[in-house]
LUMDO-384282 format. One record per residue: residue number from 1; x, y, z of N, C-alpha, C, O in turn. Coordinates in pm, whole numbers. Each point is the difference from the previous one (the first is absolute). Layout:
BEGIN
{atom NUM, {X, Y, Z}, {X, Y, Z}, {X, Y, Z}, {X, Y, Z}}
...
# end
This chain:
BEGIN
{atom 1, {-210, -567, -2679}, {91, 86, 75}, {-80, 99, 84}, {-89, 64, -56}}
{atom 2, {112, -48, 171}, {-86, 76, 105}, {126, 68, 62}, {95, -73, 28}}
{atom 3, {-88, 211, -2}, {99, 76, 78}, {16, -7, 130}, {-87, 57, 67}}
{atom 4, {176, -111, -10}, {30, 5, 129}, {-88, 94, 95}, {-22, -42, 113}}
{atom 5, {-28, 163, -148}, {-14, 54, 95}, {-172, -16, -7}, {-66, 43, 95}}
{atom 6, {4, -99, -199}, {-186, -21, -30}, {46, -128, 83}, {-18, 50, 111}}
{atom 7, {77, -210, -77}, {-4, -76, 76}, {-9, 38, 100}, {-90, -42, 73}}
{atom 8, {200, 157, -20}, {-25, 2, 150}, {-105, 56, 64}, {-38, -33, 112}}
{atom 9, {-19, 131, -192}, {-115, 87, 63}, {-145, -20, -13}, {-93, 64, 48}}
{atom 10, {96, -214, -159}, {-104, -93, 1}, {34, -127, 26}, {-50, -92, -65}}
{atom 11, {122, 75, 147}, {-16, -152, 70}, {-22, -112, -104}, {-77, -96, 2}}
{atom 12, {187, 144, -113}, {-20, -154, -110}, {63, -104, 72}, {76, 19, 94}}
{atom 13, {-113, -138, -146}, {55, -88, 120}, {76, -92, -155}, {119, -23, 23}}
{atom 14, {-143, -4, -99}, {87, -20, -113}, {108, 33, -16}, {116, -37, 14}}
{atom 15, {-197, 142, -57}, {179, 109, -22}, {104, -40, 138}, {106, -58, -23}}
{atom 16, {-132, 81, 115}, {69, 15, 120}, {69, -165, -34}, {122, -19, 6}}
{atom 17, {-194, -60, -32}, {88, -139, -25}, {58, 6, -135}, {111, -53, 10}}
{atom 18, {-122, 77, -86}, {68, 49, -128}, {124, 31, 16}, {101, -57, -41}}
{atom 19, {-113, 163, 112}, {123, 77, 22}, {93, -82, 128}, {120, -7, -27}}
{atom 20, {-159, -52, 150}, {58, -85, 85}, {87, -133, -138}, {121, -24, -1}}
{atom 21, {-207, -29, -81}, {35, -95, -49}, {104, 24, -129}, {101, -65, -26}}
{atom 22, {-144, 149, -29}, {99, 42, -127}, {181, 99, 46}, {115, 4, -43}}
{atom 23, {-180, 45, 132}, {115, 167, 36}, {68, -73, 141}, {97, -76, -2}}
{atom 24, {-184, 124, 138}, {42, -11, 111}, {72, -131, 38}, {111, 4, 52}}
{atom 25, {-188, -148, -84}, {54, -89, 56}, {-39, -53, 97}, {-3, 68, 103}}
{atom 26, {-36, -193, -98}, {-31, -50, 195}, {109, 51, 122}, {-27, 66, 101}}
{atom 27, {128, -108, -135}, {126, -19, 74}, {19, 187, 20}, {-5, 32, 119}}
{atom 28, {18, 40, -178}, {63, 123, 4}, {-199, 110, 109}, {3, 95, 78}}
{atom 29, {-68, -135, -105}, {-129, 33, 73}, {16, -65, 105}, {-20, 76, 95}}
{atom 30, {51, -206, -51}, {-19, -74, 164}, {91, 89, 31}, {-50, 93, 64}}
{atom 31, {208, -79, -90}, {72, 73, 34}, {-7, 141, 31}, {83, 43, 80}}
{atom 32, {-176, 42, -137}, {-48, 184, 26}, {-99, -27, 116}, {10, 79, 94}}
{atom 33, {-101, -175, -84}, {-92, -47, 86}, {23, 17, 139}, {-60, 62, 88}}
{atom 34, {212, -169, -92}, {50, -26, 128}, {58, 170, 11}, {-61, 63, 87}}
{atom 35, {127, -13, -133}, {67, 140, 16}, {-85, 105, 63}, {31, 77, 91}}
{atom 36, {-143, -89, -155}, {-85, 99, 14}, {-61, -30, 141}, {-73, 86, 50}}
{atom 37, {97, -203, 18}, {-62, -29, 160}, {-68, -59, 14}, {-49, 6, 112}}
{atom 38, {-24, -131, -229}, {-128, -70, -14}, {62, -178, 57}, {90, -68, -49}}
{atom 39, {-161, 44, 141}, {15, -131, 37}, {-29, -102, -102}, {-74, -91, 38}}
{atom 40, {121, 86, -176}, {40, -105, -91}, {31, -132, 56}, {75, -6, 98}}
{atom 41, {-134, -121, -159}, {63, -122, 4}, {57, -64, -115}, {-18, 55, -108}}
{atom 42, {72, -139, 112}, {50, -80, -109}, {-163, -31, -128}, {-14, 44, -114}}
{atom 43, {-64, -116, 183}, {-125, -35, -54}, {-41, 125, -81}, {-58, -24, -106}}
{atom 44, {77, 158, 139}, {-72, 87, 8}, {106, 80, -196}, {-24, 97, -71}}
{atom 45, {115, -190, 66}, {69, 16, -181}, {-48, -41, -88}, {60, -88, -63}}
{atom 46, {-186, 130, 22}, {-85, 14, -78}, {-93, 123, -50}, {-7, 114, 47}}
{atom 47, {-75, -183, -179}, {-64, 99, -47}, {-100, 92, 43}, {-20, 119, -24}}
{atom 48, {-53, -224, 109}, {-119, 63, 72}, {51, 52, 137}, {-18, 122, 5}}
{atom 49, {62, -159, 80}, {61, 94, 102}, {66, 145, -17}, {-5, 95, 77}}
{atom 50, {88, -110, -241}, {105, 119, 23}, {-99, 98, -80}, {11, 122, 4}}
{atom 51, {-110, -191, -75}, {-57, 92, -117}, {-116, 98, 53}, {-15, 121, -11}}
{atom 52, {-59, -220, 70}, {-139, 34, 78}, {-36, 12, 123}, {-92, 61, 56}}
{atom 53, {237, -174, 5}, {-3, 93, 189}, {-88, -171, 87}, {-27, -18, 119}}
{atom 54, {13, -40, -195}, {-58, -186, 73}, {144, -49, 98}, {61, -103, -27}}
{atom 55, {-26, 182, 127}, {148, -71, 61}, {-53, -111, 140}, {-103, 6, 67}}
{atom 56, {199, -88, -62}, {-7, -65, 77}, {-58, 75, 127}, {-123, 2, 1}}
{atom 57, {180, 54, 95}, {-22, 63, 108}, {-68, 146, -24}, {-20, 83, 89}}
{atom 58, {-9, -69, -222}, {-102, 167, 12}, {121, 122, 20}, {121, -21, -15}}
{atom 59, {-156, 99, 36}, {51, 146, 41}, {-56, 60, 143}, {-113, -26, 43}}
{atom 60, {176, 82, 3}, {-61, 62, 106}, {22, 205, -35}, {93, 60, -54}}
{atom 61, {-214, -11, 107}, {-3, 154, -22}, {118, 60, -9}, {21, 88, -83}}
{atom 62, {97, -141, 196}, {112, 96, 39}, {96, -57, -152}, {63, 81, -68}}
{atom 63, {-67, -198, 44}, {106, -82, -118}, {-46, 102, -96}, {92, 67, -48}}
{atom 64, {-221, -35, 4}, {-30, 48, -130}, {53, 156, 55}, {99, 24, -68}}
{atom 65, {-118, 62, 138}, {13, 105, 26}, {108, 73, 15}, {20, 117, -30}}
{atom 66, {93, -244, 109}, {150, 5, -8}, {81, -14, -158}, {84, 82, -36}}
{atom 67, {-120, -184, -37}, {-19, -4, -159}, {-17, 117, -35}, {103, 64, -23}}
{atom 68, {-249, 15, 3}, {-10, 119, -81}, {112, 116, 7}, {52, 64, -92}}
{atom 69, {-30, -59, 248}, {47, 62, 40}, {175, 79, -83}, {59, 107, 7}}
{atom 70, {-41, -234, -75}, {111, -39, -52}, {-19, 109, -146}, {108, 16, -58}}
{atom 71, {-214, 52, 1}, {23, 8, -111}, {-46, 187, 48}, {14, 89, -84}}
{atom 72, {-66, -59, 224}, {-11, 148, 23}, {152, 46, 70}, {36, 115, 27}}
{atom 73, {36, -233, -8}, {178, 49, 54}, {65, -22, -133}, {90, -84, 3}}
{atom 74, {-117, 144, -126}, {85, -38, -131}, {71, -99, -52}, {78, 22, -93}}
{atom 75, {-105, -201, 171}, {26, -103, 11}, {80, -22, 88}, {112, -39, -33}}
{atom 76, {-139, 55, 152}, {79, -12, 125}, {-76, -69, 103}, {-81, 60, 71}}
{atom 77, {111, -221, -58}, {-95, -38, 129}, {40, 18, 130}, {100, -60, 39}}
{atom 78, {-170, 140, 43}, {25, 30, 145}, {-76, -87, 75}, {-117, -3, -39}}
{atom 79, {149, -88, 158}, {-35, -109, 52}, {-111, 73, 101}, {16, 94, 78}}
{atom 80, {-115, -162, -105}, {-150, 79, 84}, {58, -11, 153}, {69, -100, 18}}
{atom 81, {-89, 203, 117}, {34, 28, 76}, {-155, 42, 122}, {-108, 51, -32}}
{atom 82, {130, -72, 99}, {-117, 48, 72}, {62, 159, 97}, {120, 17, 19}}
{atom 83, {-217, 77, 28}, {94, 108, 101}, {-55, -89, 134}, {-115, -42, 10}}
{atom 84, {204, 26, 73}, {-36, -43, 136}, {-8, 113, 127}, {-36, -28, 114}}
{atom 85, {65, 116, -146}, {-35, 75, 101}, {22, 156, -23}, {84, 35, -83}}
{atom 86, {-154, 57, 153}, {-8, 164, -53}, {15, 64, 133}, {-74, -11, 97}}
{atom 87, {175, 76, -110}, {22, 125, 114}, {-118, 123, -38}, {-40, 32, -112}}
{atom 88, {-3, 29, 256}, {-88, 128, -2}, {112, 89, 49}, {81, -43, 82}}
{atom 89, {-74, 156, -125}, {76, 112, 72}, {-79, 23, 95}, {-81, 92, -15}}
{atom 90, {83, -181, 162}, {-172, 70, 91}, {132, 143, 26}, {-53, 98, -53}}
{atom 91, {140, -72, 88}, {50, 127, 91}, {39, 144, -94}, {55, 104, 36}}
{atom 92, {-110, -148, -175}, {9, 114, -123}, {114, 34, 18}, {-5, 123, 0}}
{atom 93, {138, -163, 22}, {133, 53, -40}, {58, -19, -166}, {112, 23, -45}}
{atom 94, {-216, -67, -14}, {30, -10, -134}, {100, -149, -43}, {14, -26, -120}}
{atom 95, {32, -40, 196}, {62, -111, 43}, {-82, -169, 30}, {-62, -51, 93}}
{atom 96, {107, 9, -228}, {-132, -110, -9}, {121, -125, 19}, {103, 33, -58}}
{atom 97, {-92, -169, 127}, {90, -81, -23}, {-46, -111, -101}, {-99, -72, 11}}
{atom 98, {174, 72, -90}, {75, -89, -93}, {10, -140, -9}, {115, -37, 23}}
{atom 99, {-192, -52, -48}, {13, -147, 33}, {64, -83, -129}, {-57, -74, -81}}
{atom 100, {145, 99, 89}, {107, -76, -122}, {-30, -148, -23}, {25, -74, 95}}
{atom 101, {-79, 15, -215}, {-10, -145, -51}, {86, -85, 68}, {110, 38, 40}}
{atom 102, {-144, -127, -28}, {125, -127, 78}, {74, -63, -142}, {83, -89, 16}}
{atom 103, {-110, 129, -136}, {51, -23, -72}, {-16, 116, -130}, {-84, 89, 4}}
{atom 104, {173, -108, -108}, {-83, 110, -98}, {-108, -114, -86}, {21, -121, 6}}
{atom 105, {-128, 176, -79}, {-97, -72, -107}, {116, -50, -88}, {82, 88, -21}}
{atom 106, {-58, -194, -30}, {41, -78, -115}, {-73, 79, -133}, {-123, 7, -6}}
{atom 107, {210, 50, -99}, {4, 84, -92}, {42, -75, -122}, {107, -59, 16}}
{atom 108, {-176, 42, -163}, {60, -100, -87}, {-65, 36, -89}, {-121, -23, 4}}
{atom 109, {193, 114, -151}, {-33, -7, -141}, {-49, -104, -55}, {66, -101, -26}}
{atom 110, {-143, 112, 12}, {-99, -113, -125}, {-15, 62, -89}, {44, -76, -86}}
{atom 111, {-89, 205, 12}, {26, 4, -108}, {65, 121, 0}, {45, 45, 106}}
{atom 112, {-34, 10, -201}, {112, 129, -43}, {-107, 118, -40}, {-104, -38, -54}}
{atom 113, {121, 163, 75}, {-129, 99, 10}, {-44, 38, -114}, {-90, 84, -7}}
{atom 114, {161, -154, -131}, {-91, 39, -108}, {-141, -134, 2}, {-112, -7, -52}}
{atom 115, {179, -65, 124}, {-125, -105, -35}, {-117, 25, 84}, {-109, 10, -55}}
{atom 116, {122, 7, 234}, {-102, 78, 77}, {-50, 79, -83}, {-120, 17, 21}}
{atom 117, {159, 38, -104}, {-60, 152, -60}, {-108, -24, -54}, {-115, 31, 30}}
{atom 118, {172, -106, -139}, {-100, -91, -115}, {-148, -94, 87}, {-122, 3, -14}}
{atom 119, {200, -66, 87}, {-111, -113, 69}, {-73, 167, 97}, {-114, 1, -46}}
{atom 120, {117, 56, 91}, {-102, 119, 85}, {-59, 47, -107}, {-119, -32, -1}}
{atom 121, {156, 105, -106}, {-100, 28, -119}, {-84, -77, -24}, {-106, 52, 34}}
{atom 122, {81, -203, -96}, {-75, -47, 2}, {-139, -11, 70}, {-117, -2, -36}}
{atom 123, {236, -11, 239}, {-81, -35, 98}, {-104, 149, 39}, {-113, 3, 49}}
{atom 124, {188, 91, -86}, {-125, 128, -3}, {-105, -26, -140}, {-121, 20, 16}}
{atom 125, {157, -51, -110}, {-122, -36, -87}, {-122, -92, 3}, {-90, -21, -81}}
{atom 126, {123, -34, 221}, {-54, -107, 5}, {-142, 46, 138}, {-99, -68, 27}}
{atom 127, {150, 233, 48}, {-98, 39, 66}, {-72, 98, -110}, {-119, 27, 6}}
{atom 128, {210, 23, -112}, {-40, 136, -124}, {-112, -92, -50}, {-120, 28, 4}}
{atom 129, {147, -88, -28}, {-95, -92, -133}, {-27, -120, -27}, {-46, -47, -104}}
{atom 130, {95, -32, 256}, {-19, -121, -41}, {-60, -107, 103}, {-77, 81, 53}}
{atom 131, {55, -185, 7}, {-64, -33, 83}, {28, 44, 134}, {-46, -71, 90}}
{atom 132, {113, 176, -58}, {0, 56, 125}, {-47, 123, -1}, {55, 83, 71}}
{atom 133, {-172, -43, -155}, {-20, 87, 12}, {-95, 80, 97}, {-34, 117, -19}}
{atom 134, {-11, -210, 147}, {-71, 57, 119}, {119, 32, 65}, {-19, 71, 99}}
{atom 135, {159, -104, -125}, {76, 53, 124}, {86, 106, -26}, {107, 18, 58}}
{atom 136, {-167, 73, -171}, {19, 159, -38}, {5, 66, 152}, {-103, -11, 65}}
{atom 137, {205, 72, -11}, {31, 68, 127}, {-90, 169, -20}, {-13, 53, -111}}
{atom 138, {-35, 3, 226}, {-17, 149, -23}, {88, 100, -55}, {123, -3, 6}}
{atom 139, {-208, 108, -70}, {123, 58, -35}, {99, 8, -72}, {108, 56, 14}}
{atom 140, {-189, -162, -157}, {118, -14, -77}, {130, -51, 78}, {99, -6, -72}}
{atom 141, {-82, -30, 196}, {191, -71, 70}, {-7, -133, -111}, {-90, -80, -25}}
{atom 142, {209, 95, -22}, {44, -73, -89}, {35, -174, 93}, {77, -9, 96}}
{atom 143, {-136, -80, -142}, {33, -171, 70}, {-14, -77, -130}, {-55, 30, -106}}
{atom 144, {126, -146, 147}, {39, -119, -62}, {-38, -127, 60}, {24, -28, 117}}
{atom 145, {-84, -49, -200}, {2, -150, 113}, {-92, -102, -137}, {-10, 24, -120}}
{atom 146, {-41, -131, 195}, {-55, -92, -58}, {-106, -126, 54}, {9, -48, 113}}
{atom 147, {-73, 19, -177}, {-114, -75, 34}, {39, -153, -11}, {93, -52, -61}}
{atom 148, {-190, -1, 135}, {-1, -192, 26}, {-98, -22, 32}, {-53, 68, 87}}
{atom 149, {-16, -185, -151}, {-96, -95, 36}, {74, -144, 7}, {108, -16, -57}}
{atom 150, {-152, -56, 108}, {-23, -102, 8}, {-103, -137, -48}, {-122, 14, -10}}
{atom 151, {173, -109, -10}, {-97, -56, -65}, {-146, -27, 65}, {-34, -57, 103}}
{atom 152, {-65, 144, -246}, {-140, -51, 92}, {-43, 120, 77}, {-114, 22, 42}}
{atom 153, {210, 46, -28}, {-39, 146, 93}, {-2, -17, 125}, {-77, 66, 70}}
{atom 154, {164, -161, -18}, {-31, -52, 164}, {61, 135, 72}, {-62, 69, 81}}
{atom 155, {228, -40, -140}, {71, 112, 62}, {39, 92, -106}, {19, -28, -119}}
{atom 156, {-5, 170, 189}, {82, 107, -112}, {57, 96, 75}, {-12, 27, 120}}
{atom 157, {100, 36, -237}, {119, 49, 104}, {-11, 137, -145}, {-29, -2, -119}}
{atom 158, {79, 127, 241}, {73, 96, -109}, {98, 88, 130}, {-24, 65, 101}}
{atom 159, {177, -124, -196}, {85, 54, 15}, {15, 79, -53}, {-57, 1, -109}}
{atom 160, {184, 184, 169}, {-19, 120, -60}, {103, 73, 55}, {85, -58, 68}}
{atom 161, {-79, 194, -92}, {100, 37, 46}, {36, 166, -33}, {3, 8, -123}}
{atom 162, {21, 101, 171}, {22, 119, -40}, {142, 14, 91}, {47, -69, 90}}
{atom 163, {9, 219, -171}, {138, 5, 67}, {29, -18, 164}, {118, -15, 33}}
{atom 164, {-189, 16, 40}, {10, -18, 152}, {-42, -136, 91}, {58, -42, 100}}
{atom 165, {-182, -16, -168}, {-29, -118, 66}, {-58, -84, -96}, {-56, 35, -104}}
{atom 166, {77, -177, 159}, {-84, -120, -96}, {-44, -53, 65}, {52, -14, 111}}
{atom 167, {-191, -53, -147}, {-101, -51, 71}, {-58, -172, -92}, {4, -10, -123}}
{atom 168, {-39, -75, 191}, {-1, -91, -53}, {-175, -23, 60}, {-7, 30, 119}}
{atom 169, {-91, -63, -160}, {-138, -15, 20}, {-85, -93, -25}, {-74, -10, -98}}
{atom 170, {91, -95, 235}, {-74, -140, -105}, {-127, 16, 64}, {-23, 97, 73}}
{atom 171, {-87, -215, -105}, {-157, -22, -13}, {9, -114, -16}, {69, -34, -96}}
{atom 172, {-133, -71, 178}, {-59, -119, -23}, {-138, -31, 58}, {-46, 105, 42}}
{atom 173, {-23, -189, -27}, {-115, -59, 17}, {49, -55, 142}, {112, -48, 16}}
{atom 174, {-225, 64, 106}, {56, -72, 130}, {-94, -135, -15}, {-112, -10, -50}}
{atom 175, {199, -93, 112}, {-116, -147, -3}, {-142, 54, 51}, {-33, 104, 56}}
{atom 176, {-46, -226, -103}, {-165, 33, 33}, {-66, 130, -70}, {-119, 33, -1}}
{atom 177, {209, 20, -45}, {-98, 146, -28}, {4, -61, -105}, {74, -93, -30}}
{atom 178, {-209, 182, -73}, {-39, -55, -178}, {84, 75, -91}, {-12, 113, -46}}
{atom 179, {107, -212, 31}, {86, 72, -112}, {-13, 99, -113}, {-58, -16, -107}}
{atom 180, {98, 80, 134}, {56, 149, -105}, {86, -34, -147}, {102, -57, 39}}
{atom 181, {-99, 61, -125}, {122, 13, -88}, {32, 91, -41}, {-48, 72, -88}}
{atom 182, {146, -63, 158}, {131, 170, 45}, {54, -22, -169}, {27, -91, -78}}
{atom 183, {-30, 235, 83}, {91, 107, -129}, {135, 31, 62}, {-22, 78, 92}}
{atom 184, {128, -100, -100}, {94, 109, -12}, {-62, 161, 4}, {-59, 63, 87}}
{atom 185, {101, -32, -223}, {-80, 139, 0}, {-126, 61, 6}, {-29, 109, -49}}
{atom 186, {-92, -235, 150}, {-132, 40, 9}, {24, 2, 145}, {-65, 94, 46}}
{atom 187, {117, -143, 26}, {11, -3, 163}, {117, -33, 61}, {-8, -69, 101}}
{atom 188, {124, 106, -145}, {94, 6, 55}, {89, 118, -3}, {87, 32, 81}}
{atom 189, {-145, 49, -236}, {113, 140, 2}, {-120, 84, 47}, {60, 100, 39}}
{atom 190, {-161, -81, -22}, {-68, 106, 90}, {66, 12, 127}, {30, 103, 61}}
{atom 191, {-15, -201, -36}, {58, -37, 147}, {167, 53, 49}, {51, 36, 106}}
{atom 192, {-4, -55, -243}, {161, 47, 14}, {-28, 175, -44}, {83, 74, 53}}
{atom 193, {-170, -13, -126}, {-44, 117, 23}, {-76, 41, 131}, {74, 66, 73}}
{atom 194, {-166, -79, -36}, {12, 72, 142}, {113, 2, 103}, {4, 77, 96}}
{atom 195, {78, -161, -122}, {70, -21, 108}, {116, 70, -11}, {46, 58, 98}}
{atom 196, {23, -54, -235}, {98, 94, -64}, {-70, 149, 5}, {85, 88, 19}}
{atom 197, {-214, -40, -31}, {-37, 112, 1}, {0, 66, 128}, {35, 118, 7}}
{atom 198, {-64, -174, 80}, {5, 13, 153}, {169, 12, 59}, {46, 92, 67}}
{atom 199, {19, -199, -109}, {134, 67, 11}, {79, 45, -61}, {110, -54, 16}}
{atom 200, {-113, 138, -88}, {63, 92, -109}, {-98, 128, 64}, {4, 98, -74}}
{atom 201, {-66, -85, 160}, {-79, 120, 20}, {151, 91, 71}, {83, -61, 67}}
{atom 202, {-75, 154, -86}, {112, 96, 23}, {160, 3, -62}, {95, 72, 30}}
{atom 203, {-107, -167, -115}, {157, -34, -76}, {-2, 43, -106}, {-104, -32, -58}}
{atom 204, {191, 113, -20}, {44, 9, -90}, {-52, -72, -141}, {33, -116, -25}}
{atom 205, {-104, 180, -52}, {-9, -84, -152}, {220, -9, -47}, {95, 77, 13}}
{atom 206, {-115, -210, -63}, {139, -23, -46}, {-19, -69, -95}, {-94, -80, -7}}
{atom 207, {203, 102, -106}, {-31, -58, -121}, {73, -176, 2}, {119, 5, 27}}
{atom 208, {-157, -107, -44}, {92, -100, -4}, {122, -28, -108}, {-39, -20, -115}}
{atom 209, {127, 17, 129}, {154, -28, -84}, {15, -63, -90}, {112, -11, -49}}
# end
């Protein structure tokens, strides 16, 4: 028996199927998968895809980032959006115009906010004390997120997140160059720390929910 929250913040990869196989379920995980914004396939209803992240088509930065995203809005997925354009006040009348969405973001409970709660505790233990621990923010600002490798160390990713923004941070090897075998939390959350430290420069410390 290993506690939910020592799996997540050490990257057991057992446990994590343990628990997919005994508790969660194939069928009820493809299903949070797809919810959460992840380009799932049929092929992809299995152990090793849902457990360890081997999917047919991979993830892309914005999928994982739009995902996290889901658990710093108290389980609320807001459909990733780009801004397309920014008014300057050039004539300083205090009067900036307004460029209204051509649609609103698509908005959809996935889970209910005691469970965000639970799953962000973890995901901050996991920069406190556990393999994310290069992506400790300045300043004590309180963040949440999580680490990925890949098999072999080809790619790694650390997703993260504090009350204002989430950042998703991958690393791979480019062809021809002499391969590296990437850490998650050896070269990928340094990376989601400078970059979170740099923009969080003038914001508010906020506690996450």
């Amino acid at each position: 028996q290993v506690p939910m929250v020592e799996t997540v913040k050490n990257s057991y990869n057992l446990s994590t199927i343990k628990l997919l196989r005994e508790h969660v379920k194939l069928g009820l995980a493809w299903e949070y998968g797809r919810k959460l914004g992840l380009n799932l396939k049929e092929k992809d209803r299995g152990y090793s895809p849902l457990a360890l992240g081997g999917l047919t088509n991979g993830v892309t930065a914005l999928e994982m980032a739009q995902a996290y995203s889901v658990f710093a809005n108290n389980g609320t997925y807001i459909e990733a959006h780009a801004v397309r354009e920014i008014k300057q006040d050039l004539d300083e009348d205090g009067e900036f115009e307004v460029k209204e969405p051509e649609r609103e973001p698509k908005k959809v409970e996935v889970f209910d906010k005691k469970t965000a709660y639970y799953m962000t505790r973890m995901l901050v233990q996991v920069i406190e004390s556990g393999t994310g621990v290069e992506a400790k923010l300045e300043g004590g600002r309180v963040a949440a997120g999580k680490t990925g490798t890949t098999n072999e160390g080809k790619e790694a990713y650390f997703v993260g997140f504090t009350p204002q923004l989430v950042n998703a941070s991958f690393i791979y090897n480019l062809p021809g160059d002499d391969p590296l075998t990437l850490s998650g939390g050896r070269h990928a959350a340094p990376i989601f720390k400078k970059i979170m430290d740099e923009a969080h420069k003038g914001k508010p410390k906020l506690s996450l929910k």
